[in-house]
N, C-alpha and C positions, 0 to 999 in steps of 0.2 A: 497346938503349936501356933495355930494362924493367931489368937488371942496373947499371946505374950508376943506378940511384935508387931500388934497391930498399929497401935500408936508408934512407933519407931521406923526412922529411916529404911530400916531393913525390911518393915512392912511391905516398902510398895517393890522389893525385891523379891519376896518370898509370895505375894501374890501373882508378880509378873511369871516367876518358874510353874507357878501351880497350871496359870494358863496356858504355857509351853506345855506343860507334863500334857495336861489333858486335851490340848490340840494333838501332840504326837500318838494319843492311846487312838486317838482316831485316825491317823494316818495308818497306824500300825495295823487296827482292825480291817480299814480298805484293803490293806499289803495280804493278809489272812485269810479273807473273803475271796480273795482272788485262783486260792488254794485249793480252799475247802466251804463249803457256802454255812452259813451259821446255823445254829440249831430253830428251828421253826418258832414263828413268829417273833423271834429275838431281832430287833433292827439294832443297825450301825450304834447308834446315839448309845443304847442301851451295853450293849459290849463293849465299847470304850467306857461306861459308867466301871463295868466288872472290872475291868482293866486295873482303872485309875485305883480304886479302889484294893482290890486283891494285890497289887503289885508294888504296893505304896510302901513308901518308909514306916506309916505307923500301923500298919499289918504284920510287918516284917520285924518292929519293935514289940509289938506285944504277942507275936507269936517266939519269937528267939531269945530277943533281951531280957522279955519283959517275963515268959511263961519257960522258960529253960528249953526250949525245942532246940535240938542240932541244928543247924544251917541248913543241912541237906531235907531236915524233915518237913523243914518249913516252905525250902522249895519246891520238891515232893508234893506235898498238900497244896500249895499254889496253883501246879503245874497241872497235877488229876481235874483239882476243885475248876480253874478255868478252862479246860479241858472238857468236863461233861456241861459246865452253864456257857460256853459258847458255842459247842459242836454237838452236844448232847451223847 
């Protein structure tokens, strides 16, 4: 995605939300950590990476859109999958 609007206006918009997204995955992991302590030697950085990642629009597109998964199945799988790699 980031290469089709790299050179475009939209570029320096669609870089700036990336850097929101992935400042909040780490907010959000502190908010989680505070719950439940992470699974062993997983640091912060590393679980906001699973986050950003697992949680993202093009996870979400090539597991639903893209591979015909239900909504819910994709959530489901999301939910287990960051579930056992951040609490184990």
């Amino acid at each position: 995605m980031f290469n089709a609007v790299s050179q475009e206006p939209a570029g320096e918009i669609y870089r700036q939300s990336q850097e929101w997204r992935r400042r909040d995955m780490g907010t959000l992991v502190a908010e989680l950590r505070k719950k439940t302590p992470l699974r062993s030697g997983l640091t912060q950085r590393r679980a906001a990476d699973l986050l950003d990642f697992l949680m993202g629009p093009e996870s979400y597109g090539a597991l639903v859109l893209d591979a015909g998964w239900t909504q819910r199945q994709g959530v489901t799988w999301t939910a287990e999958t960051l579930g056992s790699q951040l609490f184990g």
